[in-house]
N, C-alpha and C positions, 0 to 999 in steps of 0.2 A: 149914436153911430160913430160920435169921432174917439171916444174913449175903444169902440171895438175895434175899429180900423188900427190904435193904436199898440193897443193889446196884440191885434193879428202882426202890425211890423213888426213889435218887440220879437215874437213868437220864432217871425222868420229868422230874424237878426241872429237870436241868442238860444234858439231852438237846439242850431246844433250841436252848439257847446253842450247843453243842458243833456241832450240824447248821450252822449262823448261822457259826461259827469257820474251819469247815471248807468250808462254800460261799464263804467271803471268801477264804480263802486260795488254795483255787482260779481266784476270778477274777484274786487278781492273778497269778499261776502265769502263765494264759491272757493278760494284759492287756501283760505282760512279755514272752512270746513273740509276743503280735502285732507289739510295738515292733520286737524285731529281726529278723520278716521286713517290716518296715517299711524298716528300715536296710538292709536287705539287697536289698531290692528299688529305692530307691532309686539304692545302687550299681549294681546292676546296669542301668538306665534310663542313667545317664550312661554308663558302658561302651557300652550300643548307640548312645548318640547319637555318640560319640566312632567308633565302626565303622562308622555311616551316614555322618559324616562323609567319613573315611575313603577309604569304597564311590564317595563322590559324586565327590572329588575323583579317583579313578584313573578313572571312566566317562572325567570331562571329559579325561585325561590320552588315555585309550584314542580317544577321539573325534577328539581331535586329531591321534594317532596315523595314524587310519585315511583321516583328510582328507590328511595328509600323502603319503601310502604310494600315496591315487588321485591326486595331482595327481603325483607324480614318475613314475607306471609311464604316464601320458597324451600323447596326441602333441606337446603345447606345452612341456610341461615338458624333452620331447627335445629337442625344437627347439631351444627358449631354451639349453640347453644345449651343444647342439654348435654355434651360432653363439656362443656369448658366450664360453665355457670352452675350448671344444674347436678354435676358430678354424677349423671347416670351413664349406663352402660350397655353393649351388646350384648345378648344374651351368648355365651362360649366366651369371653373378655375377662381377663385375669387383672383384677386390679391392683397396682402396685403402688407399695406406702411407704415412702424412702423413713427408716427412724434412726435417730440422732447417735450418733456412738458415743457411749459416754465413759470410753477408756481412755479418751485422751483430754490429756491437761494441756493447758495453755501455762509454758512459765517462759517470760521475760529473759533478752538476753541481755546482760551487763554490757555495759561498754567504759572502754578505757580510757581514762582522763588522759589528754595529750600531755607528755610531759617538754618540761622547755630545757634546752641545752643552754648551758653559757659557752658566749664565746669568746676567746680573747683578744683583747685588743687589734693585733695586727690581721688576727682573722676578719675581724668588723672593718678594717683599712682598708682590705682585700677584697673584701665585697663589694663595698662602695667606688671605686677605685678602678675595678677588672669586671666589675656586676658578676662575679661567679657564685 
Protein backbone atom coordinates (compact mmCIF):
# COMPACT_ATOMS: atom_id res chain seq x y z
CA UNK A 1 0.00 0.00 0.00
CA UNK A 2 2.85 2.50 0.74
CA UNK A 3 4.51 2.00 -2.78
CA UNK A 4 0.69 3.00 -4.08
CA UNK A 5 0.08 5.68 -1.86
CA UNK A 6 3.44 6.74 -3.30
CA UNK A 7 2.96 6.26 -6.78
CA UNK A 8 -0.66 8.20 -6.38
CA UNK A 9 1.42 11.43 -4.68
CA UNK A 10 4.12 11.14 -7.38
CA UNK A 11 0.99 11.16 -9.90
CA UNK A 12 -0.57 14.28 -8.22
CA UNK A 13 2.80 16.10 -7.79
CA UNK A 14 4.03 15.59 -11.59
CA UNK A 15 0.69 14.54 -13.14
CA UNK A 16 0.32 17.90 -14.41
CA UNK A 17 3.47 18.53 -15.84
CA UNK A 18 3.17 15.15 -17.62
CA UNK A 19 -0.69 16.16 -18.95
CA UNK A 20 1.29 19.97 -20.18
CA UNK A 21 4.35 17.32 -21.90
CA UNK A 22 2.01 15.31 -23.55
CA UNK A 23 -0.53 17.99 -24.79
CA UNK A 24 2.72 19.84 -26.29
CA UNK A 25 3.89 17.06 -27.84
CA UNK A 26 0.79 16.44 -29.49
CA UNK A 27 0.37 19.90 -30.91
CA UNK A 28 3.49 19.71 -32.49
CA UNK A 29 2.75 16.00 -33.91
CA UNK A 30 -0.43 18.02 -35.33
CA UNK A 31 1.43 21.42 -36.22
CA UNK A 32 3.90 19.13 -38.18
CA UNK A 33 1.29 17.31 -40.04
CA UNK A 34 -0.57 20.44 -40.88
CA UNK A 35 2.91 21.86 -42.54
CA UNK A 36 3.07 18.89 -44.97
CA UNK A 37 -0.49 18.78 -46.00
CA UNK A 38 0.39 22.43 -46.52
CA UNK A 39 3.36 21.34 -48.88
CA UNK A 40 1.28 19.01 -50.36
CA UNK A 41 -1.46 21.01 -51.23
CA UNK A 42 0.52 23.57 -52.50
CA UNK A 43 2.01 21.07 -54.91
CA UNK A 44 -0.81 19.99 -55.81
CA UNK A 45 -2.46 23.83 -56.68
CA UNK A 46 0.53 24.40 -59.08
CA UNK A 47 -0.06 20.98 -60.79
CA UNK A 48 -3.75 22.02 -61.56
CA UNK A 49 -2.66 25.35 -62.64
CA UNK A 50 0.00 23.85 -64.96
CA UNK A 51 -3.35 21.33 -66.31
CA UNK A 52 -5.70 24.48 -66.66
CA UNK A 53 -3.05 25.77 -68.38
CA UNK A 54 -2.70 23.12 -70.47
CA UNK A 55 -6.81 22.65 -70.87
CA UNK A 56 -6.78 26.34 -72.12
CA UNK A 57 -4.27 26.24 -74.53
CA UNK A 58 -5.74 22.80 -76.43
CA UNK A 59 -9.63 24.69 -76.34
CA UNK A 60 -7.86 27.62 -78.26
CA UNK A 61 -5.92 24.89 -80.45
CA UNK A 62 -9.46 22.88 -80.72
CA UNK A 63 -11.20 26.24 -81.72
CA UNK A 64 -8.94 26.95 -84.26
CA UNK A 65 -9.31 23.61 -85.42
CA UNK A 66 -13.05 23.79 -85.80
CA UNK A 67 -12.82 27.42 -87.67
CA UNK A 68 -10.58 25.70 -89.87
CA UNK A 69 -12.43 22.55 -90.64
CA UNK A 70 -16.06 25.21 -91.40
CA UNK A 71 -14.21 27.54 -93.75
CA UNK A 72 -12.46 24.53 -95.91
CA UNK A 73 -15.88 22.13 -96.02
CA UNK A 74 -17.82 26.08 -97.13
CA UNK A 75 -18.60 27.12 -100.65
CA UNK A 76 -15.79 29.95 -100.89
CA UNK A 77 -13.21 28.00 -99.65
CA UNK A 78 -14.13 25.55 -102.86
CA UNK A 79 -14.20 28.06 -105.04
CA UNK A 80 -11.05 29.75 -104.00
CA UNK A 81 -9.75 26.57 -104.61
CA UNK A 82 -10.70 25.26 -107.75
CA UNK A 83 -9.99 28.54 -109.32
CA UNK A 84 -6.50 29.34 -107.80
CA UNK A 85 -5.14 25.57 -107.39
CA UNK A 86 -7.14 23.44 -109.37
CA UNK A 87 -7.06 26.03 -112.50
CA UNK A 88 -10.87 25.19 -113.38
CA UNK A 89 -13.38 27.36 -114.64
CA UNK A 90 -17.11 28.78 -115.05
CA UNK A 91 -18.62 27.59 -117.72
CA UNK A 92 -18.94 31.17 -120.31
CA UNK A 93 -15.03 32.04 -118.58
CA UNK A 94 -12.51 32.97 -121.14
CA UNK A 95 -9.33 31.84 -119.96
CA UNK A 96 -6.39 34.02 -120.44
CA UNK A 97 -2.61 32.78 -121.07
CA UNK A 98 -0.15 35.88 -120.73
CA UNK A 99 3.00 34.28 -123.44
CA UNK A 100 6.27 35.67 -123.36
CA UNK A 101 7.34 38.24 -126.20
CA UNK A 102 10.17 37.07 -127.45
CA UNK A 103 11.07 40.31 -129.75
CA UNK A 104 12.72 41.75 -127.29
CA UNK A 105 16.46 41.60 -126.31
CA UNK A 106 18.02 42.41 -123.28
CA UNK A 107 21.59 44.28 -124.06
CA UNK A 108 23.58 45.89 -121.26
CA UNK A 109 24.29 49.54 -121.05
CA UNK A 110 28.05 50.54 -121.03
CA UNK A 111 29.15 52.75 -118.50
CA UNK A 112 31.81 55.29 -118.37
CA UNK A 113 35.08 55.05 -116.61
CA UNK A 114 35.23 58.42 -114.50
CA UNK A 115 37.96 60.12 -115.82
CA UNK A 116 40.47 62.22 -113.26
CA UNK A 117 41.53 65.75 -113.99
CA UNK A 118 44.94 67.06 -112.86
CA UNK A 119 45.08 70.01 -110.95
CA UNK A 120 47.73 72.39 -110.41
CA UNK A 121 49.46 73.27 -107.73
CA UNK A 122 47.93 76.50 -106.67
CA UNK A 123 44.67 75.07 -107.56
CA UNK A 124 45.22 72.06 -104.67
CA UNK A 125 46.38 75.43 -102.40
CA UNK A 126 42.98 76.78 -102.99
CA UNK A 127 41.16 74.12 -102.12
CA UNK A 128 42.70 73.34 -99.02
CA UNK A 129 43.00 76.68 -97.89
CA UNK A 130 39.16 78.36 -99.03
CA UNK A 131 37.56 74.38 -99.12
CA UNK A 132 36.14 75.59 -102.65
Amino acid sequence: MKVFDALKGWLLVFGKQILFVLLFAMVIVFLMDFNVRLTKLSRKSEQRDEILKEVYQLELTAQTLRTQIAYATSEVAVEEWAREQGHMLHPGDIPVVPLPDNQLEITATPLQAPTQVEASNWEVWQMLLLGD
